[in-house]
C-alpha positions, 0 to 999 in steps of 0.5 A: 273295283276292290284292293285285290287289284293291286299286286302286292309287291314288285321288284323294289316297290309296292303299289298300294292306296294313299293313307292319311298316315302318308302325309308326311312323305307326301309333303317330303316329295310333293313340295319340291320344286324340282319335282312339280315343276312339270306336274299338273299338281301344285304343293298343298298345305297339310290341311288340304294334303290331309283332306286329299289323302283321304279322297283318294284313299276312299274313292273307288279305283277306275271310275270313269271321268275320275282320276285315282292316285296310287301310292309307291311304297318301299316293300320292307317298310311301306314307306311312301316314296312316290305315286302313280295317277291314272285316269278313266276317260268317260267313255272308259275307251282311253287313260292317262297316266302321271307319276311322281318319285321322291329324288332318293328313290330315283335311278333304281328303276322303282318308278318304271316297274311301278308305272309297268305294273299300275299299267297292267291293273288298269288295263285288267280292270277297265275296257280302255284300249289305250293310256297317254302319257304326256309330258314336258319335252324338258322332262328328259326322266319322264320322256325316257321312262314312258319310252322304256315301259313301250309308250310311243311318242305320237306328237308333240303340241305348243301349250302354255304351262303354268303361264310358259310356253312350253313344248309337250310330248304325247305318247301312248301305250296300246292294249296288248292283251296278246 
């Protein structure tokens, strides 16, 4: 899959690939605990931020059995304020969707015209007929933004996270290619 996959822009925000360059921003965001509380992610040293950046910045977009991570940048400056992840089952029927936004970008809707528009690339480039999001029922600002882009909640499940129990909501987006 090749970059021109990804819009150039949208309404306050850009979705673009990681860069090394990134790495301060990345480090911003990807260690407060508030934000990774509920992320499948845990803080990483720089090393190994450095090392990540420049995996996902290589890896080809969609491979099936792969995650890919695209960056949301503010579209004046291309500063990194957050990013989307997006999984390929291995079948390539089905996807997942995670996304992170950095506390200062938040409540201005970047996060769910980014989530909307990573939405619209995977499904133009891929056969998946569907995407969950999964979240921590706690997670009120995750509930309620995959239920603005149109995910459905399908169930809920009791699984332990990060050694708490915790309740987790799963929702899902059909294909709408009408």
């Amino acid at each position: 899959m090749h970059e021109t996959l990804l819009p150039p822009e949208f309404r306050g925000g850009r979705l673009r690939r990681l860069h090394q360059r990134d790495l301060g921003a990345f480090q911003a965001y990807r260690s407060l605990p508030e934000l990774g509380r509920y992320q499948g992610w845990s803080p990483m040293s720089d090393a190994e931020a450095l090392q990540f950046l420049d995996e996902v910045h290589r890896a080809p977009l969609f491979a099936p059995g792969h995650w890919v991570q695209l960056g949301i940048a503010e579209p004046a400056s291309d500063a990194l304020v957050g990013d989307i992840g997006l999984y390929l089952s291995e079948d390539g029927t089905s996807g997942e969707v995670g996304f992170t936004l950095h506390p200062a970008s938040q409540g201005r809707g970047v996060a769910t015209l980014a989530v909307r528009e990573a939405l619209q690339v995977f499904f133009s480039a891929t056969s998946a007929t569907s995407v969950l999001g999964i979240t921590d029922e706690r997670n009120l600002p995750s509930v309620r933004l995959l239920e603005r882009v149109g995910f459905e909640f399908i169930e809920s499940r009791q699984v332990v996270f990060r050694g708490e129990p915790c309740t987790e909501r799963v929702y899902a987006l059909p294909r709408n290619d009408g």
